[in-house]
MDTraj code that builds the backbone (N, CA, C; nanometers):
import mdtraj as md
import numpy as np

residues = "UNK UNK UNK UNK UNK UNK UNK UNK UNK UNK UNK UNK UNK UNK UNK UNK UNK UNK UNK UNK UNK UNK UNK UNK UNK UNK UNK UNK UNK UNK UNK UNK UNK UNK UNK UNK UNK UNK UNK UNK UNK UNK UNK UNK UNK UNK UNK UNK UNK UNK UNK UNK UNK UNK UNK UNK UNK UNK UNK UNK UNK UNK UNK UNK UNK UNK UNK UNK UNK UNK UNK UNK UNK UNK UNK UNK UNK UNK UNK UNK UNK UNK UNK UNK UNK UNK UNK UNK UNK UNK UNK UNK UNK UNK UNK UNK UNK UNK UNK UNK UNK UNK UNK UNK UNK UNK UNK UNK UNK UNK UNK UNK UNK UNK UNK UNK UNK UNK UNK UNK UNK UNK UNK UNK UNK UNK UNK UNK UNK UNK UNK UNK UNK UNK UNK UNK UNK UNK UNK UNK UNK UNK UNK UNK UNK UNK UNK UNK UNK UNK UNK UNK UNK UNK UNK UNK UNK UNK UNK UNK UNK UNK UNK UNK UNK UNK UNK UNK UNK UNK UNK UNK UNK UNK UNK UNK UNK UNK UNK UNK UNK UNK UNK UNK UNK UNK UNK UNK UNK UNK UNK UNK UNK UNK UNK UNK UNK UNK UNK UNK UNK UNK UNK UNK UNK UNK UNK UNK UNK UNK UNK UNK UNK UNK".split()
xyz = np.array([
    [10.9752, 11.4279, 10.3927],
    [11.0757, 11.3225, 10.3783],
    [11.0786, 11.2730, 10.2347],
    [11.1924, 11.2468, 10.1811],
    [11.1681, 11.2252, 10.0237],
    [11.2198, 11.0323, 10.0437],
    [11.1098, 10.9910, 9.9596],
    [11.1442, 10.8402, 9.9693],
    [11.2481, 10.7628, 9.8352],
    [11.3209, 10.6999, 9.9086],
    [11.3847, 10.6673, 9.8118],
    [11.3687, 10.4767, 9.7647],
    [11.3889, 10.4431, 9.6316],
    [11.3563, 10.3328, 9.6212],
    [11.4630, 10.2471, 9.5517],
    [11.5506, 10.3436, 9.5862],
    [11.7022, 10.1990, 9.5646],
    [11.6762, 10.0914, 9.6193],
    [11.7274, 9.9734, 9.6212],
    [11.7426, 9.8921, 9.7190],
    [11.7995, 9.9031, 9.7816],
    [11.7188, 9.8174, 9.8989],
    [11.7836, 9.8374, 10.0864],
    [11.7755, 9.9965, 10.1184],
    [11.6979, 10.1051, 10.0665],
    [11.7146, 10.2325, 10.1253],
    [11.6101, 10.2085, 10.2450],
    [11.5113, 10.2354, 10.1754],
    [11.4058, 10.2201, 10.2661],
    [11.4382, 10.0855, 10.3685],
    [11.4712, 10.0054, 10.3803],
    [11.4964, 9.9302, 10.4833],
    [11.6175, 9.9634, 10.5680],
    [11.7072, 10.0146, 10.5264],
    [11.8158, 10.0789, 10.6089],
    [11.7340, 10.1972, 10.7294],
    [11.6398, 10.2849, 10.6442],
    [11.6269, 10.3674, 10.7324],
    [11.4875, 10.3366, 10.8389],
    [11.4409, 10.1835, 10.7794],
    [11.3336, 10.1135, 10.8502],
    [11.4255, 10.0915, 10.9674],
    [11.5394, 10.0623, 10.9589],
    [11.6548, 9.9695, 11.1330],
    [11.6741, 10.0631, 11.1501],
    [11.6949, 10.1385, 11.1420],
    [11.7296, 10.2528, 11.2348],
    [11.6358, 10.2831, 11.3004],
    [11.5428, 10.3179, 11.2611],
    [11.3984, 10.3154, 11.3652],
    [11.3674, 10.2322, 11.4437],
    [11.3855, 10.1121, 11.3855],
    [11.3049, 9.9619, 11.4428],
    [11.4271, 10.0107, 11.5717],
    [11.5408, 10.0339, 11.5247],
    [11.6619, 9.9778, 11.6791],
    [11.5958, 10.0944, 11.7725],
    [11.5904, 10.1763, 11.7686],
    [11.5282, 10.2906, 11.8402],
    [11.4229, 10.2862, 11.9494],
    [11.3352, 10.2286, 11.8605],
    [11.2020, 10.1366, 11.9489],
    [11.2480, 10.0254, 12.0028],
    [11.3303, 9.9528, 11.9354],
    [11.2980, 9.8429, 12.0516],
    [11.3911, 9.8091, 12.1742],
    [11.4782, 9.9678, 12.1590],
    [11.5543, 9.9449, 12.2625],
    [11.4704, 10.0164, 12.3218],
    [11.3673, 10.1815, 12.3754],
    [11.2524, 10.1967, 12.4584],
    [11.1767, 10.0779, 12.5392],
    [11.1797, 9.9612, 12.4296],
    [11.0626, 9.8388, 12.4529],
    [11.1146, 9.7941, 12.5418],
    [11.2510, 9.7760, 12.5879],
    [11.3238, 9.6788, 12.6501],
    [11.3535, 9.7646, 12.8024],
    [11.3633, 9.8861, 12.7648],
    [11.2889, 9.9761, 12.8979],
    [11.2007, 9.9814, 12.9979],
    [11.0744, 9.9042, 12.9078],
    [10.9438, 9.9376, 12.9346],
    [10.8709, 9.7886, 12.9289],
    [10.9709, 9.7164, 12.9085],
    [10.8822, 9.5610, 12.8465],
    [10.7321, 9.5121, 12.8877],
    [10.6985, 9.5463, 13.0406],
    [10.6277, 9.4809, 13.0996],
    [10.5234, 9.6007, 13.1079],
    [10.5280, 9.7226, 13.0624],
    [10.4506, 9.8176, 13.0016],
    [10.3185, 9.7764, 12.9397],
    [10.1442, 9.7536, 12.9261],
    [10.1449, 9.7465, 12.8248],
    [10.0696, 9.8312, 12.7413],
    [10.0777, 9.9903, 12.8061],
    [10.0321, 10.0889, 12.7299],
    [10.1547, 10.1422, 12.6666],
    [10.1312, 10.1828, 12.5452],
    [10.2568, 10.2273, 12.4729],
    [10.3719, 10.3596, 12.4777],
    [10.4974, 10.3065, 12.4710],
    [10.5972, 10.4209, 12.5067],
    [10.5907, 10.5220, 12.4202],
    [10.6215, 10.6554, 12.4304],
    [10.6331, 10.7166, 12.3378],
    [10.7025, 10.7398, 12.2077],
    [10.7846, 10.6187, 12.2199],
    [10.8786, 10.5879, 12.1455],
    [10.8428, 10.4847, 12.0180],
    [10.6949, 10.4120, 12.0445],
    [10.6141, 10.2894, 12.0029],
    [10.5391, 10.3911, 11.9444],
    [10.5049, 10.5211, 11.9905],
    [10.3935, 10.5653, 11.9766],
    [10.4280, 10.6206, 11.8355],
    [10.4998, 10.7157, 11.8456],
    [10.5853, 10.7702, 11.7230],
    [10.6531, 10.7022, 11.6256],
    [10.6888, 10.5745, 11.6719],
    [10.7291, 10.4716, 11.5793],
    [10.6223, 10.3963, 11.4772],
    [10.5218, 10.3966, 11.5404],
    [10.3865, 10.3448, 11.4810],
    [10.3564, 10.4913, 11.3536],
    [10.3038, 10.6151, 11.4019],
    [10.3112, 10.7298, 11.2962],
    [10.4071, 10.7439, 11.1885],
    [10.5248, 10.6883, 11.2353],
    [10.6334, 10.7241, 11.1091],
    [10.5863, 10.6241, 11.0241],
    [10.6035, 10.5176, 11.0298],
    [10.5392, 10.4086, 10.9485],
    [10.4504, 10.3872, 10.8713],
    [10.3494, 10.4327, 10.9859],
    [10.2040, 10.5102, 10.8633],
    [10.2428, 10.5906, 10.7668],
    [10.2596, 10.7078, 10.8065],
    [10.3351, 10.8160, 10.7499],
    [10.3882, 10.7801, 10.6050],
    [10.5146, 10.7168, 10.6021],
    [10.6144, 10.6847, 10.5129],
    [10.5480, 10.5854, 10.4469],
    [10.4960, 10.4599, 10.4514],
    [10.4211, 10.4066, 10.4135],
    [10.3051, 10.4611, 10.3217],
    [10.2612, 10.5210, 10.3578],
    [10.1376, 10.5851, 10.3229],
    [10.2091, 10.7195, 10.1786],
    [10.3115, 10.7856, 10.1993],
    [10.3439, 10.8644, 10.0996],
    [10.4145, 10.8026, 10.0331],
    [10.5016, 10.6843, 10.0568],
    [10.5225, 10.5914, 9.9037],
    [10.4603, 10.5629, 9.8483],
    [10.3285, 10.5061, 9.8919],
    [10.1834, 10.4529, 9.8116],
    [10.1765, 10.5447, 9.7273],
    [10.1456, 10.6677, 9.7680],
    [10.0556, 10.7504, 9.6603],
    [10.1792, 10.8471, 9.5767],
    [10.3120, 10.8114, 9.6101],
    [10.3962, 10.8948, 9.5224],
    [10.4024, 10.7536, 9.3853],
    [10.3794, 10.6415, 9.4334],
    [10.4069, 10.5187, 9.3397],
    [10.2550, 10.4949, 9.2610],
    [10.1735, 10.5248, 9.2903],
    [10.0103, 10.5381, 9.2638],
    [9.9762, 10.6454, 9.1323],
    [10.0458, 10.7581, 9.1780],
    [9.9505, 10.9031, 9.1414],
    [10.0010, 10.9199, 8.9834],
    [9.9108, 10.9729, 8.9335],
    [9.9322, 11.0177, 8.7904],
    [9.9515, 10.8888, 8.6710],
    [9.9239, 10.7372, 8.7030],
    [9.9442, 10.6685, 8.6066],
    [9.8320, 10.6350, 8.5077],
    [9.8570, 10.6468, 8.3852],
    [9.7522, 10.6128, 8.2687],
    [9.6971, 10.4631, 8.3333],
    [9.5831, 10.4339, 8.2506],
    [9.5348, 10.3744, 8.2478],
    [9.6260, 10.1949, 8.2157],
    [9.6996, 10.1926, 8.1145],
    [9.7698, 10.1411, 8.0512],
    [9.9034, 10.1123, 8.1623],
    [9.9712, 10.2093, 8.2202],
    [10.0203, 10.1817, 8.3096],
    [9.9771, 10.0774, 8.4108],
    [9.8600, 10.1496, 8.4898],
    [9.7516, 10.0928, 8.6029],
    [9.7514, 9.9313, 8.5900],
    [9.6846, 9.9234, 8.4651],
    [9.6658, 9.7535, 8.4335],
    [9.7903, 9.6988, 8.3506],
    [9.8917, 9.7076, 8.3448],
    [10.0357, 9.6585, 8.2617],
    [10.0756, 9.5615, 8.4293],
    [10.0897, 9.4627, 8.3760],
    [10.1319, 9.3140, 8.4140],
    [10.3067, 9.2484, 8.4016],
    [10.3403, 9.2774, 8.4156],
    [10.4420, 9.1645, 8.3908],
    [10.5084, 9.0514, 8.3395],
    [10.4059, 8.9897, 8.3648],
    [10.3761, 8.8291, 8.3187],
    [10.2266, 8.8467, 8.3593],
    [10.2299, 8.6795, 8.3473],
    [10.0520, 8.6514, 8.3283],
    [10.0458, 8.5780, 8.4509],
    [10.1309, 8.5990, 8.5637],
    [10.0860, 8.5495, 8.6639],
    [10.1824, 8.6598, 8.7897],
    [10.1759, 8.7405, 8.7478],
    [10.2031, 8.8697, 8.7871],
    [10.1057, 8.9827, 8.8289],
    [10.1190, 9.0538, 8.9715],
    [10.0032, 9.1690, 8.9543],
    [10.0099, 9.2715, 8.8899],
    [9.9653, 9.3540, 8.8883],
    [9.9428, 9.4727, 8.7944],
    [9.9966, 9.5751, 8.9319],
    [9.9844, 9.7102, 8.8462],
    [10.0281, 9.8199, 9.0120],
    [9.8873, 9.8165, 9.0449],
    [9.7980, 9.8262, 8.9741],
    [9.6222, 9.8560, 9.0355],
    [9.5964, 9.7144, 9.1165],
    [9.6163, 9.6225, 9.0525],
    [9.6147, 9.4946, 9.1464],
    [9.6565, 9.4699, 9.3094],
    [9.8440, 9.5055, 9.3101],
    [9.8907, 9.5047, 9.3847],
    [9.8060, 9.6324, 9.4624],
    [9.7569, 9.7235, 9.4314],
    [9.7204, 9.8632, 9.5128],
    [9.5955, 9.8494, 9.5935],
    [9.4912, 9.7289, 9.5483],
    [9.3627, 9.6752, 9.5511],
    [9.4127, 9.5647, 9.6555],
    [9.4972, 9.4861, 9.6331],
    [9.5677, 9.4003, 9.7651],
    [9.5945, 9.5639, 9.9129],
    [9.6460, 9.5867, 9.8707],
    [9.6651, 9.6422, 9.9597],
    [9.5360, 9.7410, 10.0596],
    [9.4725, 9.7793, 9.9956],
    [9.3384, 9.8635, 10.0584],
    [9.2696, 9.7082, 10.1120],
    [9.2536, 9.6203, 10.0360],
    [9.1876, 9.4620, 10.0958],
    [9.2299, 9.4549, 10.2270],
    [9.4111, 9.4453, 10.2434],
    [9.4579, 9.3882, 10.3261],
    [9.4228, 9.4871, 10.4464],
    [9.4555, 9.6340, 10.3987],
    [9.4470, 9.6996, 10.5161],
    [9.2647, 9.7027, 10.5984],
    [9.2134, 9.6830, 10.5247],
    [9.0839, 9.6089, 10.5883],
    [9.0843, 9.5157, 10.6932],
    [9.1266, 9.4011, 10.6150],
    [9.1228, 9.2422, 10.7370],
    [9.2426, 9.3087, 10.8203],
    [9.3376, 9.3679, 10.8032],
    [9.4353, 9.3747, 10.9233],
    [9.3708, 9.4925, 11.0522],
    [9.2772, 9.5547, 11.0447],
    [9.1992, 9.6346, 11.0592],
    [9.1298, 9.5972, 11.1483],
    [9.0910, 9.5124, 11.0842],
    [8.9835, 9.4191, 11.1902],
    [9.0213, 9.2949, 11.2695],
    [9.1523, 9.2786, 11.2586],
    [9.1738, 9.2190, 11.3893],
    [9.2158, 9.3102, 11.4905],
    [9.3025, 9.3922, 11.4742],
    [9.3425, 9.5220, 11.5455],
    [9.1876, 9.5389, 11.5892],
    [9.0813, 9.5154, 11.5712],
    [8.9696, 9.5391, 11.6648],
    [8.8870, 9.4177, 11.7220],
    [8.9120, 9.2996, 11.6985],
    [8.9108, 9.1744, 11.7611],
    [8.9909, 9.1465, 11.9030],
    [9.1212, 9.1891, 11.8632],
    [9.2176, 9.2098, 11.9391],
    [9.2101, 9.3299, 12.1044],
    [9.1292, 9.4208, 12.0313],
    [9.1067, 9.5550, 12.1701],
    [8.9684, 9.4746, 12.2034],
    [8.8553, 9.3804, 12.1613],
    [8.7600, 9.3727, 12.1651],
    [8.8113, 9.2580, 12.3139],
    [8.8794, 9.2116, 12.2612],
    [8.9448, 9.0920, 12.3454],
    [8.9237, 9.1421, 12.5268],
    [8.9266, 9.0972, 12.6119],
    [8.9729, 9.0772, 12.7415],
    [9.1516, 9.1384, 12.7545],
    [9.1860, 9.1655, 12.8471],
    [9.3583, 9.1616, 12.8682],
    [9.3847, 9.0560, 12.8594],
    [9.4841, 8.9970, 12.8108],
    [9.5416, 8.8720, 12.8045],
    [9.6819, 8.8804, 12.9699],
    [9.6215, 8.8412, 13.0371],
    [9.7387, 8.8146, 13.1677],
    [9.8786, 8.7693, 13.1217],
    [9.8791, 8.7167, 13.0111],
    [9.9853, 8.6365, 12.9880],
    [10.0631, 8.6776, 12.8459],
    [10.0207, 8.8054, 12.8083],
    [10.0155, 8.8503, 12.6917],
    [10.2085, 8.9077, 12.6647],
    [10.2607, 8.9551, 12.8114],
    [10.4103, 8.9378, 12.7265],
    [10.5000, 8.8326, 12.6931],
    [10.4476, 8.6916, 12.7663],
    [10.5214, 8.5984, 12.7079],
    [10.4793, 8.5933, 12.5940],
    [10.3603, 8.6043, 12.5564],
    [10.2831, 8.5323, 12.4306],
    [10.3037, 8.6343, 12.3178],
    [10.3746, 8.7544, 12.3343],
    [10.4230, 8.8129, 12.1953],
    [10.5566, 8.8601, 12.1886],
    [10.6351, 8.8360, 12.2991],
    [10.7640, 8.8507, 12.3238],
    [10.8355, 8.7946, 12.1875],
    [10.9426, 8.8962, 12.1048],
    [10.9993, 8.8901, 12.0014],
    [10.9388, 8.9373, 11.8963],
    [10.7771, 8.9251, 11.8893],
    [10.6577, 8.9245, 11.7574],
    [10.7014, 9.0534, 11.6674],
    [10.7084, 9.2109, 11.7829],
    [10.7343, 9.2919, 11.6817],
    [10.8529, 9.2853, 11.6259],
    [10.9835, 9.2621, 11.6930],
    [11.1164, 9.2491, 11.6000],
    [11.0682, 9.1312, 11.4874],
    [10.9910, 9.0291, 11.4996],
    [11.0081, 8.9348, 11.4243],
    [10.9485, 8.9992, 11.3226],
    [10.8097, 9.0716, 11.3232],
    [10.6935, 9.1537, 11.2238],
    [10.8101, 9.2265, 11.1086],
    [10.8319, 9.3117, 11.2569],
    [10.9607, 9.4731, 11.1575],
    [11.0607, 9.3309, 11.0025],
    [11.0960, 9.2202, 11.0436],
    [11.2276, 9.1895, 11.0098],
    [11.1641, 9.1166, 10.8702],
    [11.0409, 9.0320, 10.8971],
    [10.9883, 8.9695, 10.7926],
    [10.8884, 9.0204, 10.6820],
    [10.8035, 9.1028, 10.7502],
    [10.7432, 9.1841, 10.6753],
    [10.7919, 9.2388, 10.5363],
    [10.8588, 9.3576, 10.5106],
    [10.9350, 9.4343, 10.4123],
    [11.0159, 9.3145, 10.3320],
    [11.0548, 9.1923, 10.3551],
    [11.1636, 9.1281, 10.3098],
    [11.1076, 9.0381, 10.2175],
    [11.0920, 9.1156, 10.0673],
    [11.0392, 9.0118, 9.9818],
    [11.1055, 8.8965, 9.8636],
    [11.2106, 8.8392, 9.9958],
    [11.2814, 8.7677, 9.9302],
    [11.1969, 8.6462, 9.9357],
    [11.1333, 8.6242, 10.0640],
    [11.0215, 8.5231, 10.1438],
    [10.8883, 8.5363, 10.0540],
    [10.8207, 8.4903, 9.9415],
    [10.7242, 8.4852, 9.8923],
    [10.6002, 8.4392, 9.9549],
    [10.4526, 8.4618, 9.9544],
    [10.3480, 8.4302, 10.0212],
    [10.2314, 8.4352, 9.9271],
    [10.0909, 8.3385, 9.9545],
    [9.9789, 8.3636, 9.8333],
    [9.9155, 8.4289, 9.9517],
    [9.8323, 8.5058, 9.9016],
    [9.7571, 8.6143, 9.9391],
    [9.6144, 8.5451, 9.9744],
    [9.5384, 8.4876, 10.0988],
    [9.4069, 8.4498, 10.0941],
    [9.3555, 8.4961, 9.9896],
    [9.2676, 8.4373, 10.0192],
    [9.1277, 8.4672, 9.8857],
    [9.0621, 8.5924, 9.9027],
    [9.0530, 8.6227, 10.0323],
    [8.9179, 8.7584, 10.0841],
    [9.0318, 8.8922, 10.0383],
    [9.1467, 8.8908, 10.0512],
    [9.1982, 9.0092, 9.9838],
    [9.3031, 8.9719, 9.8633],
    [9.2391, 8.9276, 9.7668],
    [9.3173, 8.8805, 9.6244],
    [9.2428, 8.9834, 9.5260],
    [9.2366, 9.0601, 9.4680],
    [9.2588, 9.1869, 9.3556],
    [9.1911, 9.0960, 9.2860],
    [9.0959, 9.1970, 9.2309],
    [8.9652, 9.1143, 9.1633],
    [8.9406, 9.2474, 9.0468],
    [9.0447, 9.3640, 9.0320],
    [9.0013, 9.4474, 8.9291],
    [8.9027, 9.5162, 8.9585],
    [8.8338, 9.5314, 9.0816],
    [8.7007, 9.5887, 9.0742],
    [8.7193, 9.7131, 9.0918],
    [8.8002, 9.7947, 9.1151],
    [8.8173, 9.9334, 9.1044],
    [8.9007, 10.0240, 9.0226],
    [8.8480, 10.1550, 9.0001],
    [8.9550, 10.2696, 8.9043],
    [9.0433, 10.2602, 8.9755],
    [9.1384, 10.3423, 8.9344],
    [9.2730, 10.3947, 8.9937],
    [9.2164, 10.4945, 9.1085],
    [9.1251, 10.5939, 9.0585],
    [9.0586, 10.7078, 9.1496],
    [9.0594, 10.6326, 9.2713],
    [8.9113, 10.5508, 9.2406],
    [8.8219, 10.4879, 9.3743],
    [8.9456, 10.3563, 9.4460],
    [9.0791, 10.3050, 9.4170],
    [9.0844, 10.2452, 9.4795],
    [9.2045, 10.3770, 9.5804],
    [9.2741, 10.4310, 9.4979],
    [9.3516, 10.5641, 9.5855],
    [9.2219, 10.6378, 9.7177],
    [9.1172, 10.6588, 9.6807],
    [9.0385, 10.7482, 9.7440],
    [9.0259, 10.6109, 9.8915],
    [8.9840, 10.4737, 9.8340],
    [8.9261, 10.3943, 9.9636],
    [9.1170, 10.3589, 10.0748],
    [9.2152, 10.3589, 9.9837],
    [9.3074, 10.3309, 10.0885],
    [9.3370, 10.4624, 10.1713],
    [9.2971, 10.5994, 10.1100],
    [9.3333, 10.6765, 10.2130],
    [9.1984, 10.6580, 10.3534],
    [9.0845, 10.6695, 10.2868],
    [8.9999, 10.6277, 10.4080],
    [9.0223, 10.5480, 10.4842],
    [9.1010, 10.4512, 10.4258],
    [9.1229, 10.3126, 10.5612],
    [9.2611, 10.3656, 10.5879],
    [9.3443, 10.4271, 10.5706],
    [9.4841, 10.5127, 10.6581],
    [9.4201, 10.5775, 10.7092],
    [9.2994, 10.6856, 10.6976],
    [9.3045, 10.7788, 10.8163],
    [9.2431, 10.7097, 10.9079],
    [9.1251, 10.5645, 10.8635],
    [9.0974, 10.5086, 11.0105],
    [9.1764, 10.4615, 11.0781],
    [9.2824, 10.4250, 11.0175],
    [9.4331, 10.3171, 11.1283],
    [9.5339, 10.4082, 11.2328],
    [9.4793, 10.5451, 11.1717],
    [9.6126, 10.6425, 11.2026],
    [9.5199, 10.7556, 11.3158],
    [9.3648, 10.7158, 11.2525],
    [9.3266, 10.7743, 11.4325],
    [9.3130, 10.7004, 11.5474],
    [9.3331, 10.5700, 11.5283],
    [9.3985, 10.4875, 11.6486],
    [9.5050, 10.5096, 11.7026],
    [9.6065, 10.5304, 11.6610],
    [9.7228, 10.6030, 11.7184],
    [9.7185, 10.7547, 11.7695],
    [9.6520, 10.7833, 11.6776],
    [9.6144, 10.9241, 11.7239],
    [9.5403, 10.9490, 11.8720],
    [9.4589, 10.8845, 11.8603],
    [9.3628, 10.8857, 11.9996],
    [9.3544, 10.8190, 12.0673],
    [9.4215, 10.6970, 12.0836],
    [9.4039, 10.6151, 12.1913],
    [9.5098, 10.6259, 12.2689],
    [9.4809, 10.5929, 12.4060],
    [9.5862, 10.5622, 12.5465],
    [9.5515, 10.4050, 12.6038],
    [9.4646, 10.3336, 12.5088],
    [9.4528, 10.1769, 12.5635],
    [9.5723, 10.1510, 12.5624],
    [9.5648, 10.0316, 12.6766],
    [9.6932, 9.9372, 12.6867],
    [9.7036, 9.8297, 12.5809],
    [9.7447, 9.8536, 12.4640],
    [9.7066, 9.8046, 12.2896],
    [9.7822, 9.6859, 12.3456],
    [9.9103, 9.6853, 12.4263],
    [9.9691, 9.5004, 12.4223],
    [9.9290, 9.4157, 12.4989],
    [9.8418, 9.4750, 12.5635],
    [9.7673, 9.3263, 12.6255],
    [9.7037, 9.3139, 12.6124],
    [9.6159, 9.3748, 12.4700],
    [9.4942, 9.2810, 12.4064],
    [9.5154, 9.2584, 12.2869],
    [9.5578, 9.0955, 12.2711],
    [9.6008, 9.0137, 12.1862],
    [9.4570, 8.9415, 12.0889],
    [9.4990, 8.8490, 11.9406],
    [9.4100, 8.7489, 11.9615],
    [9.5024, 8.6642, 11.8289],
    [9.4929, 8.6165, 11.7757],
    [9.5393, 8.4754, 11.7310],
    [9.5563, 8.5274, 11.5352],
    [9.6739, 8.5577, 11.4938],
    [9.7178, 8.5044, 11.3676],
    [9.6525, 8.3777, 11.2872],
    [9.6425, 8.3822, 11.2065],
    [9.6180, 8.2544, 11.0959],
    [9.7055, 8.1658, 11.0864],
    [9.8041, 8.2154, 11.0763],
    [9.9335, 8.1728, 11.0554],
    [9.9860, 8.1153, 11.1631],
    [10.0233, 7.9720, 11.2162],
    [10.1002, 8.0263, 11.2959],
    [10.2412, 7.9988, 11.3466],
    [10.3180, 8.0824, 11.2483],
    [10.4240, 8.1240, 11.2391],
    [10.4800, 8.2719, 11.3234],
    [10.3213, 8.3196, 11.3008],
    [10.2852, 8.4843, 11.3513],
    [10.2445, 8.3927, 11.5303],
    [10.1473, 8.3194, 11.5261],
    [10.0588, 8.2859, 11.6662],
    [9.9785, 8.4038, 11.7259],
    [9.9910, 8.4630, 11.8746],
    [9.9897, 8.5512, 11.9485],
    [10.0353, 8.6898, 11.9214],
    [9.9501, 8.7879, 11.8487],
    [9.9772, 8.9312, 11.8331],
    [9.9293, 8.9920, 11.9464],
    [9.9857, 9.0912, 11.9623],
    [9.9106, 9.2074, 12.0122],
    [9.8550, 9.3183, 11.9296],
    [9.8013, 9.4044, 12.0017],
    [9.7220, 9.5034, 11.9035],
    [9.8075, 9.5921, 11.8593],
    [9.9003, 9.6527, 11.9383],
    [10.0373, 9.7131, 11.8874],
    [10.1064, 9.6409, 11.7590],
    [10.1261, 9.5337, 11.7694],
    [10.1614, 9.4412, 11.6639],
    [10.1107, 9.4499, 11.5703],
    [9.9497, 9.4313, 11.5532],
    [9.8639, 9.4053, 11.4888],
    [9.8455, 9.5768, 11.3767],
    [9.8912, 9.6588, 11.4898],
    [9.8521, 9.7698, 11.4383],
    [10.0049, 9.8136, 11.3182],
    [10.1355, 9.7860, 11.3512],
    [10.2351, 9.7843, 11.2635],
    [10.2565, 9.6711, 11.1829],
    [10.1765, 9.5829, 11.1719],
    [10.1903, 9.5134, 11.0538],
    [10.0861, 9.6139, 10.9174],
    [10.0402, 9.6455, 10.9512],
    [9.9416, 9.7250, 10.8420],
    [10.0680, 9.8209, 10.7732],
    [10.1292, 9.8949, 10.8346],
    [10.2173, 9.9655, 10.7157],
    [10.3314, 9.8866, 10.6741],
    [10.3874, 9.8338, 10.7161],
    [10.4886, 9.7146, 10.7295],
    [10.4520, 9.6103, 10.6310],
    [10.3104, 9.5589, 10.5523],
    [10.2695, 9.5300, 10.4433],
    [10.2414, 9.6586, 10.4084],
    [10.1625, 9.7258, 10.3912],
    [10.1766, 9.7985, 10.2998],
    [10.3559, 9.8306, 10.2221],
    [10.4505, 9.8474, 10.3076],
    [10.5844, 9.9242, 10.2271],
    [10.6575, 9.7462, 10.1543],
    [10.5777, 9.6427, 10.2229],
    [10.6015, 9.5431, 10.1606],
    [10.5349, 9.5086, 9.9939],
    [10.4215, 9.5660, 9.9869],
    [10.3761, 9.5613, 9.8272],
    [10.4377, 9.6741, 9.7560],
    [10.4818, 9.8033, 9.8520],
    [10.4922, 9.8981, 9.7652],
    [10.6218, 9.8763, 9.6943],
    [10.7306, 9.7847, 9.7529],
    [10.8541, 9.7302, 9.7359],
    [10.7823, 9.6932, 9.5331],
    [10.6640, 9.6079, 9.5458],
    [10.6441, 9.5121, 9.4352],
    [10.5396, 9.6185, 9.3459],
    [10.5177, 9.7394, 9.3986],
    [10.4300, 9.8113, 9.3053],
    [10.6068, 9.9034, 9.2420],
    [10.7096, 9.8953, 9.2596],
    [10.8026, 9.9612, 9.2661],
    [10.8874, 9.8551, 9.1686],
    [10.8882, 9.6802, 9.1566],
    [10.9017, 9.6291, 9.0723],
    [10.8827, 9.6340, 8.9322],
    [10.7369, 9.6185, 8.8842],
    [10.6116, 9.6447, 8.8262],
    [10.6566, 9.7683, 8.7235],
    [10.7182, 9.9026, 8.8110],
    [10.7289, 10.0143, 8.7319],
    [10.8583, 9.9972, 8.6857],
    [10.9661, 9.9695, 8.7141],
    [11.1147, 9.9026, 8.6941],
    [11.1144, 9.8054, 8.5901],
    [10.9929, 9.7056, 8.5399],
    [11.0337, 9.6234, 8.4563],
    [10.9785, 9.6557, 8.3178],
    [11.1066, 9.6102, 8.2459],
    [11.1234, 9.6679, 8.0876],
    [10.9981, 9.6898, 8.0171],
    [10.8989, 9.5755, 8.0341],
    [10.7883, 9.6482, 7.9212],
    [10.7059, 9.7581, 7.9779],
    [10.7240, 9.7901, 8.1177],
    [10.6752, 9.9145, 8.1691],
    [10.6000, 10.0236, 8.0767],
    [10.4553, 10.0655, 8.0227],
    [10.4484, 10.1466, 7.9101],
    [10.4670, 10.2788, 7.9845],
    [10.5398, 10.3796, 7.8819],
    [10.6045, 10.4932, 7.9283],
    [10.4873, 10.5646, 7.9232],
    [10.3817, 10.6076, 7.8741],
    [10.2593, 10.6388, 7.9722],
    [10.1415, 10.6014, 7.8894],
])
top = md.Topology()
chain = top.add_chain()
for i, resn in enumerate(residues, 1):
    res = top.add_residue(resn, chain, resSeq=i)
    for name in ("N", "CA", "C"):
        top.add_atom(name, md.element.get_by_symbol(name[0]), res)
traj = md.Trajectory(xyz[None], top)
């Protein structure tokens, strides 16, 4: 699949998917092992997600890597270091969440969550500060931080791969709560869904004028 980074591409061909799934969902609502339609919807995401990263990642100098913007701006290594962070803590609730009990009550309590996830996520018109536990601290090369986000994609993506748990009825509680009540399905597509949300801003970063040409 070749990614494109006009604006609104990648989100055009994000609704088309999202409508896809969540008309299956509405099939299956009270389901809460996943349709095949969730199932494959979850892989593409990874997927696409995951090869923008490293087509927006690969081959940049050093000088590139750490080039800023402004002074209260991330860097692409910054933003790339957010992102391996994040996919960590999001990681680990996705296993808080299966660790959980079934939640009996778990489709009222996330009913809308993934349309709401799919719609807000990617849309970085909505600005947010980043906790502290995954805020880019410089501590890695370009190498070692590319090498640790693919390790934490292939751990997110053999969850999909191998599991047949009933991922939506084991929920546990957002920070936020704007988010409230996830499920693990949820929990598990917000991870690429930020990710194609920084890659939007690692895609800024290379777009703006003092950009060094290498």
């Amino acid at each position: 699949m070749s990614i494109r980074h006009t604006p609104g591409g990648f989100m055009k061909t994000l609704s088309i998917s999202t409508l896809a799934v969540l008309s299956a969902s509405l099939l299956s609502a009270a389901e809460p092992v996943l349709t095949p339609q969730e199932r494959d919807h979850a892989l593409q995401l990874l997927r696409d997600s995951e090869a923008e990263f490293l087509q927006l990642t690969s081959g940049l100098s050093q000088a590139q890597w750490a080039y800023k913007p402004a002074p209260d701006r991330w860097s692409v290594g910054e933003t790339a270091e957010h992102i391996v962070l994040a996919e960590g803590l999001l990681f680990s609730k996705l296993e808080e969440a299966m660790a959980n009990t079934p939640n009996p009550d778990w489709e009222a309590k996330t009913a809308g969550k993934t349309e709401f996830i799919e719609r807000v996520m990617p849309d970085r018109s909505h600005k947010a500060q980043a906790p502290e536990p995954i805020q880019p601290h410089e501590k890695w090369t370009s190498s070692e931080t590319i090498a640790r986000y693919k390790e934490a994609r292939a751990r997110t993506r053999k969850v999909i791969d191998d599991t047949d748990a009933p991922l939506k009825s084991h929920t546990c509680e957002h920070p936020a709560a704007v988010f409230g009540t996830l499920n693990a399905y949820q929990w598990l597509i917000y991870i690429p869904l930020h990710n194609i949300r920084h890659n939007q801003q690692i895609s800024e970063v290379k777009n703006s004028p003092g950009f060094p040409k290498q």
